[in-house]
GUFI-991225 format. One record per atom (N, C-alpha, C): x, y, z; atom name; residue number from 1. Coordinates in steps of 0.001 Angstrom, whole numbers, plus 524288, in hexadecimal, padded with zeros to 5 digits. Layout:
REM residues N
X | Y | Z | CA | NUM
...
This chain:
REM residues 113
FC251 | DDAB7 | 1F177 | N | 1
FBD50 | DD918 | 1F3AD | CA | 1
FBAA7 | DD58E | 1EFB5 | C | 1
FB87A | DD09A | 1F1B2 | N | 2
FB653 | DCE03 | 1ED9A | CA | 2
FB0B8 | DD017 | 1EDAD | C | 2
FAEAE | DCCA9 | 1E97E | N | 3
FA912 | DCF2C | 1E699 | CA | 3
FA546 | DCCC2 | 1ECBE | C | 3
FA43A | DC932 | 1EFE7 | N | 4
FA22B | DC939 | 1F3FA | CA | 4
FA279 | DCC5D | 1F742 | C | 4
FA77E | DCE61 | 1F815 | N | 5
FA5B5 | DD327 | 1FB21 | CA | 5
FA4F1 | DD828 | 1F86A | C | 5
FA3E7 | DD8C0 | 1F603 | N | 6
FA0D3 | DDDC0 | 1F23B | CA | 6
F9BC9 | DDBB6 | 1F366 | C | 6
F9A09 | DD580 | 1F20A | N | 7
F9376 | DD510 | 1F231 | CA | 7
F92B2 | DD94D | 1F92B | C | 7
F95FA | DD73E | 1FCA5 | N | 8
F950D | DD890 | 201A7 | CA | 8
F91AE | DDF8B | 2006B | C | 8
F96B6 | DE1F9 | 200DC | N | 9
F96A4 | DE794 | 1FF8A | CA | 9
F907F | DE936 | 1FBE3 | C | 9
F8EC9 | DE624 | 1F6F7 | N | 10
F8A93 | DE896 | 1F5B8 | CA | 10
F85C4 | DE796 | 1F7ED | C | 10
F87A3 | DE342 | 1FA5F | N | 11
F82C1 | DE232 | 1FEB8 | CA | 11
F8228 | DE5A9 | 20214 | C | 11
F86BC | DE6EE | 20537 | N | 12
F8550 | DEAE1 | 2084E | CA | 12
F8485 | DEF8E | 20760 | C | 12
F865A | DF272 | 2016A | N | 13
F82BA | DF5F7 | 1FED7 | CA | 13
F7D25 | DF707 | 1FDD3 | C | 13
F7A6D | DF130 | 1FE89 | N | 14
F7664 | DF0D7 | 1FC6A | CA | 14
F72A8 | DF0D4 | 201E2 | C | 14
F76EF | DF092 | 20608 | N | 15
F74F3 | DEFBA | 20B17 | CA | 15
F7338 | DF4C2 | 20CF6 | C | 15
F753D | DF84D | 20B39 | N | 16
F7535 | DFE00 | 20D23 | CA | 16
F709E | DFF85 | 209C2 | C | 16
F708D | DFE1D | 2069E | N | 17
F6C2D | E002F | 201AF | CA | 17
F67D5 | DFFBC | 20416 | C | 17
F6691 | DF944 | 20588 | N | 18
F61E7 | DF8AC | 20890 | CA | 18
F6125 | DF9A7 | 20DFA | C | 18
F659F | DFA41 | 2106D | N | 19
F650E | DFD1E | 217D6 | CA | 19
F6215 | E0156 | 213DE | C | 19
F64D3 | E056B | 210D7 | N | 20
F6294 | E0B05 | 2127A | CA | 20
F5D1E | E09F2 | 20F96 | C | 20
F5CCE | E0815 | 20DBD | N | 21
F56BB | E06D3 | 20911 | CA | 21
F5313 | E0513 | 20DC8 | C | 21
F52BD | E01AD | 210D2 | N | 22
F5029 | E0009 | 214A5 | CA | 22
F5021 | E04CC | 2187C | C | 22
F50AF | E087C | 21AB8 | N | 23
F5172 | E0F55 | 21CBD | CA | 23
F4E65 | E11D4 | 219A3 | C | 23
F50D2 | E1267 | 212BF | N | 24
F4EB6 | E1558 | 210A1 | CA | 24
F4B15 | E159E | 20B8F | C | 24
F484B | E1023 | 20C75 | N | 25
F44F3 | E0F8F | 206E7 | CA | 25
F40D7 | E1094 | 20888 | C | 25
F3D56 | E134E | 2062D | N | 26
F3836 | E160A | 20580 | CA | 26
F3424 | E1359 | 2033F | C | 26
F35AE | E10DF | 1FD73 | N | 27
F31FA | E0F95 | 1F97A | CA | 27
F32AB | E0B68 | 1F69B | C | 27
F2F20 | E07B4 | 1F40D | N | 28
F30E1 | E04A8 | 1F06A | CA | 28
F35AD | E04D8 | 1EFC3 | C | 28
F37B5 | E0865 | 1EDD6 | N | 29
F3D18 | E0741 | 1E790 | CA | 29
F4086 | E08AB | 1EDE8 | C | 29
F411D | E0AA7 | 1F1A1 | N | 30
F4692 | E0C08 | 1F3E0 | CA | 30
F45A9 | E0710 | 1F823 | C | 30
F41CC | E03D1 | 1FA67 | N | 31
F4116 | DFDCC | 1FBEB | CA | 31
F42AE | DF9C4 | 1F785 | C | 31
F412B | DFA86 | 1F234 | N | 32
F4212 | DF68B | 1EECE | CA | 32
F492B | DF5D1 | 1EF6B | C | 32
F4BD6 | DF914 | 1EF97 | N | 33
F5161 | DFB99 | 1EF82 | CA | 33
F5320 | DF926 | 1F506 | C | 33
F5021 | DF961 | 1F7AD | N | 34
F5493 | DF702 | 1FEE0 | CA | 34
F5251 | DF335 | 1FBD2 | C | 34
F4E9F | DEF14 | 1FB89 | N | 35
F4D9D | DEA64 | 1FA6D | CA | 35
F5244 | DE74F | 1F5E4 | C | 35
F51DD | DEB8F | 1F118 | N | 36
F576D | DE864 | 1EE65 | CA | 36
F5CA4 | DE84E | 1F166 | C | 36
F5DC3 | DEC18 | 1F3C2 | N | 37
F6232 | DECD3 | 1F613 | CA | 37
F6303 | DE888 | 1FA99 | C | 37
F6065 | DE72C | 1FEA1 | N | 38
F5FC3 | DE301 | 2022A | CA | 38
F6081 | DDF0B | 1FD6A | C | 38
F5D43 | DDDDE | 1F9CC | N | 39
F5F4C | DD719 | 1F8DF | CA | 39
F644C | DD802 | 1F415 | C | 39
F65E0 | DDDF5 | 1F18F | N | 40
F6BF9 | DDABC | 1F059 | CA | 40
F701A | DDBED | 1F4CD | C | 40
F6FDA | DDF3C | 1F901 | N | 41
F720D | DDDD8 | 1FC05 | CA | 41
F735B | DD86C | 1FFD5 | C | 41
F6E90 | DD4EB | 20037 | N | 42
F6F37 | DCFD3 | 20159 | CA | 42
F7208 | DCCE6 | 1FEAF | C | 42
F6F19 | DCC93 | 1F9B3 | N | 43
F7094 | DC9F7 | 1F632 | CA | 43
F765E | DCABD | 1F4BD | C | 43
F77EF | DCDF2 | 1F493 | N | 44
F7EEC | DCDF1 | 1F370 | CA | 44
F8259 | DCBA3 | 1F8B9 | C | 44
F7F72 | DCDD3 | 1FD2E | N | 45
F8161 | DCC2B | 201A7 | CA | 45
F81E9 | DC7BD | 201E6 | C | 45
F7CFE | DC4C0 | 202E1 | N | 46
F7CEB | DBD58 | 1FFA9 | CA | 46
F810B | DBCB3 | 1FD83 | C | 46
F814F | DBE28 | 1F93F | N | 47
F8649 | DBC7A | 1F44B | CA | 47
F8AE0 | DBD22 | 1F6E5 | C | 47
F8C9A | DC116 | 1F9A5 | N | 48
F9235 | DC18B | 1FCB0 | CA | 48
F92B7 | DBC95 | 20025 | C | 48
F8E8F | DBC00 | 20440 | N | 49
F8E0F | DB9AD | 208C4 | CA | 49
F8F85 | DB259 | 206BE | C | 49
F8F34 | DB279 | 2011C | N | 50
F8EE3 | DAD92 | 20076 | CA | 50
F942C | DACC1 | 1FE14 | C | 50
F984F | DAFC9 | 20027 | N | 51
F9E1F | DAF37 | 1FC80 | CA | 51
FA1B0 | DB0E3 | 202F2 | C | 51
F9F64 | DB4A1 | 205A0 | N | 52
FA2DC | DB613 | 20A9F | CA | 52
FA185 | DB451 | 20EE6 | C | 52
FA209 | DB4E7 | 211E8 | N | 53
FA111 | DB503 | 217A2 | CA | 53
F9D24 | DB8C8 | 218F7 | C | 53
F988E | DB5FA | 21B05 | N | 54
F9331 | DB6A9 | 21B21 | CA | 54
F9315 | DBACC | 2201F | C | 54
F96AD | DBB0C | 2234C | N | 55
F950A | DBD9A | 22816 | CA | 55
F9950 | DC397 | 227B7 | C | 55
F9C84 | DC1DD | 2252A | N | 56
F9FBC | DC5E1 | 223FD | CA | 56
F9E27 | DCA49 | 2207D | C | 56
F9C1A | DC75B | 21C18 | N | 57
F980A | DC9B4 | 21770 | CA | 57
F939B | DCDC6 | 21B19 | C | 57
F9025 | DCB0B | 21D45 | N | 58
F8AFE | DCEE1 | 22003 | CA | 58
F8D12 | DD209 | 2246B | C | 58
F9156 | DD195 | 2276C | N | 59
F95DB | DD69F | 2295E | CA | 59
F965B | DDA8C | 225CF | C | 59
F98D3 | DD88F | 22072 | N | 60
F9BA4 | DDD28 | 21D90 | CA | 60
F956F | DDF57 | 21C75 | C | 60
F93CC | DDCD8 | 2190A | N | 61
F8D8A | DE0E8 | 218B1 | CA | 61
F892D | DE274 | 21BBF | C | 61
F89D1 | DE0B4 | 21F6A | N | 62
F8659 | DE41E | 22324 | CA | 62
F8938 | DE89C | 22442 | C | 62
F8F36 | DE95B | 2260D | N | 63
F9192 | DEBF1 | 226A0 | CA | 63
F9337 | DF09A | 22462 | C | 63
F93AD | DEF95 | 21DB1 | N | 64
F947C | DF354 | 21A7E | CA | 64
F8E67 | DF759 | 21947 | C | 64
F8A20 | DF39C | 21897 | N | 65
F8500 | DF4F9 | 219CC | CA | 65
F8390 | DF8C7 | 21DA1 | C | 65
F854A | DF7E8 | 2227A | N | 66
F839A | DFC79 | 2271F | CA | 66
F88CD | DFF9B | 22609 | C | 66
F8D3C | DFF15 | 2241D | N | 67
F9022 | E05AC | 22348 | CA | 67
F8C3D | E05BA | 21F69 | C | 67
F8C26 | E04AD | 21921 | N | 68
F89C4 | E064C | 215BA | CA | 68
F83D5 | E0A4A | 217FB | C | 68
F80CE | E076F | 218D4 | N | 69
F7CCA | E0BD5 | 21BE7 | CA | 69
F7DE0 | E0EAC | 21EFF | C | 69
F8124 | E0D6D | 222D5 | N | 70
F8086 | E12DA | 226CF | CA | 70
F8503 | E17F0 | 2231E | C | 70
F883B | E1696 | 220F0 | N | 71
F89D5 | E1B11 | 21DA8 | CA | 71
F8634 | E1D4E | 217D2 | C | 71
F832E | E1AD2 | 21612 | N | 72
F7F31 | E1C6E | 211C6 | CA | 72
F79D8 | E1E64 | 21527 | C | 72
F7850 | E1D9F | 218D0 | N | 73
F755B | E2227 | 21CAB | CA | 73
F7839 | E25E8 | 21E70 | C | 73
F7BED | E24BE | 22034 | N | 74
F7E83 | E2C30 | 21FBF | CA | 74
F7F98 | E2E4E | 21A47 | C | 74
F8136 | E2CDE | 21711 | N | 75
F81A4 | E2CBB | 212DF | CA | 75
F7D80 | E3002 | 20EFE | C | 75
F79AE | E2DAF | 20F0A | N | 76
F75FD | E2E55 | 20ABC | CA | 76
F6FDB | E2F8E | 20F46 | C | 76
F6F63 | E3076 | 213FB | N | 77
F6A40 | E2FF0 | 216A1 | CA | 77
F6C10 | E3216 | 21C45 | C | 77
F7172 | E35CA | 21C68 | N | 78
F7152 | E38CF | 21F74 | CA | 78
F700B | E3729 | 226BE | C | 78
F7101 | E32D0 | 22727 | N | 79
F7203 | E30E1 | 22BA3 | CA | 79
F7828 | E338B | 22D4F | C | 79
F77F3 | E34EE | 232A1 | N | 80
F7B37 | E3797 | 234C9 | CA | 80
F80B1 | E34F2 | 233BB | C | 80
F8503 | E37E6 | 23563 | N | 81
F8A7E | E3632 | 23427 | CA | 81
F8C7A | E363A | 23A0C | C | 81
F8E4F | E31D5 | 23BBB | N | 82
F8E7D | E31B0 | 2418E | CA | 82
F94AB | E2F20 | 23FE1 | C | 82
F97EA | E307B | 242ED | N | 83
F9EFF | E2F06 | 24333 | CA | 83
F9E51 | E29E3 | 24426 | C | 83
F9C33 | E278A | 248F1 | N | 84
F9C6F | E22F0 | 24A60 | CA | 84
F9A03 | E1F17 | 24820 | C | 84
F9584 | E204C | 2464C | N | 85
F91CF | E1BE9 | 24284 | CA | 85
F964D | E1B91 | 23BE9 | C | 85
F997D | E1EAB | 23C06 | N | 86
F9DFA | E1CDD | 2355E | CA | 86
FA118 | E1B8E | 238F2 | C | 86
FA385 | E1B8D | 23D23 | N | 87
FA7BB | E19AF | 2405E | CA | 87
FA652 | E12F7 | 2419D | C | 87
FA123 | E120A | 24339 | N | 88
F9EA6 | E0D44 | 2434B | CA | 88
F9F61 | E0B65 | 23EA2 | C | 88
F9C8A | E0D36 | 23A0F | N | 89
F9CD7 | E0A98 | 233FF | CA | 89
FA32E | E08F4 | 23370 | C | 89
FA5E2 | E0CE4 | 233AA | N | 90
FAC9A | E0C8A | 23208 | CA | 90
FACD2 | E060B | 23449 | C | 90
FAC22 | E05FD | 23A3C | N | 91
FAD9C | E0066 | 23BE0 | CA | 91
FABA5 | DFCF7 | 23A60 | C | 91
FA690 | DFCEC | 239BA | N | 92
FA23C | DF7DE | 2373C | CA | 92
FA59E | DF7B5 | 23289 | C | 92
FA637 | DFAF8 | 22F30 | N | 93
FA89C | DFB17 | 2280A | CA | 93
FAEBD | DF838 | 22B7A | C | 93
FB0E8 | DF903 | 22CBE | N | 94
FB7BA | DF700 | 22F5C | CA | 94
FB608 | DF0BD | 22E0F | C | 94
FB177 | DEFEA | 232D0 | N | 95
FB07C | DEA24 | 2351F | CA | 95
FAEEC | DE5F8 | 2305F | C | 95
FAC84 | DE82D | 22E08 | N | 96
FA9F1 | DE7BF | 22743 | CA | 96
FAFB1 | DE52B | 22425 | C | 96
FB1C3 | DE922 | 222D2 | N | 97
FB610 | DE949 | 21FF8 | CA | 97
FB9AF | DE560 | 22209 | C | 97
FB8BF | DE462 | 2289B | N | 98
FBE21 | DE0E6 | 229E4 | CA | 98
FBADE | DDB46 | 228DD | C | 98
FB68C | DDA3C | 22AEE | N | 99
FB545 | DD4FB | 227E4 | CA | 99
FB5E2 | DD307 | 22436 | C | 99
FB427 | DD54D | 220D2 | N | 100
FB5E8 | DD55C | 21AB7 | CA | 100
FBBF9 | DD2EA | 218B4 | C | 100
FC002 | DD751 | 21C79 | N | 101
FC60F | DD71F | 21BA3 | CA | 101
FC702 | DD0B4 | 21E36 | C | 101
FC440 | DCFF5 | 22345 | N | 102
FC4D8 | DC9BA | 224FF | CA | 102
FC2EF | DC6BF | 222CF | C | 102
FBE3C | DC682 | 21EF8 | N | 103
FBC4B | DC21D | 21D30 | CA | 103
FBD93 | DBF0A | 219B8 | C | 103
FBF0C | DB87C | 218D7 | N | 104
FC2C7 | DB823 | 2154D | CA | 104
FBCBF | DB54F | 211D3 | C | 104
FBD12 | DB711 | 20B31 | N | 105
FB7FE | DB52D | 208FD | CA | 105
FB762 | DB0AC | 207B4 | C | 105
FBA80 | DADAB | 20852 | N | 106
FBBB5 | DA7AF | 2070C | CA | 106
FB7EA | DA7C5 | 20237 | C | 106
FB8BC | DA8F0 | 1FDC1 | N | 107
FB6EC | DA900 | 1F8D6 | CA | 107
FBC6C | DAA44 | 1F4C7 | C | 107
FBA17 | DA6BD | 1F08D | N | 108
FBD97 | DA55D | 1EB1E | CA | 108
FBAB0 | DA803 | 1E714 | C | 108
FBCFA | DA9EF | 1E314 | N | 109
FBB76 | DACCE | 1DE43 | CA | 109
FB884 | DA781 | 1DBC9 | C | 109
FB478 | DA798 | 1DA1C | N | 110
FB215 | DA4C8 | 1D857 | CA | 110
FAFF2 | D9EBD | 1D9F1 | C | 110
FAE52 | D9F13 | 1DDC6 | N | 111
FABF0 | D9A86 | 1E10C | CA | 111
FA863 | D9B74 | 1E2EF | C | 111
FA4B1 | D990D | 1E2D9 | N | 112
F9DB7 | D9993 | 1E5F7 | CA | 112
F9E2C | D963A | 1E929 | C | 112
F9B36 | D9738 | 1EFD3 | N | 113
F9B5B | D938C | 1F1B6 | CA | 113
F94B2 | D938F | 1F2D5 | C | 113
């Protein structure tokens, strides 16, 4: 996996950070926290988006983003465990993963465009 698609992945880490922060911030410091999280999640996203395929890119992270949350609310905030809502995720994560496997990055080790 090259280092662009890792930016992908922490974006969409950072995506989940701020879904649940936007749910569950209360105060200053746990708003200040979705607020950082929203702009380095952009911001890395940006950085990917400008080496891959722009539409393929906001697939994989929106995608990994809604498994990422809907399994860290069951997870950590006790939202119910329903068969079919991880049976749904499984396929979204499949559909995710197969874009990815099709996309060719038309990128060279060391070239800016």
């Amino acid at each position: 996996m090259n280092v662009n698609w890792l930016k992908v992945f922490i974006a969409a880490f950072f995506e989940v950070c701020w879904v649940i922060g936007l749910t569950h911030a209360y105060d200053f410091w746990t708003w200040s926290g979705t607020i950082i999280a929203i702009i380095i999640s952009f911001y890395v996203l940006i950085m990917a988006g400008e080496k891959l395929p722009v539409g393929t890119v906001y697939a994989v992270f929106v995608g990994l983003g809604t498994a990422g949350t809907v399994c860290s609310e069951i997870i950590f905030f006790d939202e119910t465990f329903n068969v079919i809502k991880i049976a749904l995720i499984v396929l979204l994560l499949v559909g995710v993963i197969g874009l990815k496997v099709v996309t060719n990055d038309n990128t060279e080790e060391g070239t800016d465009y």
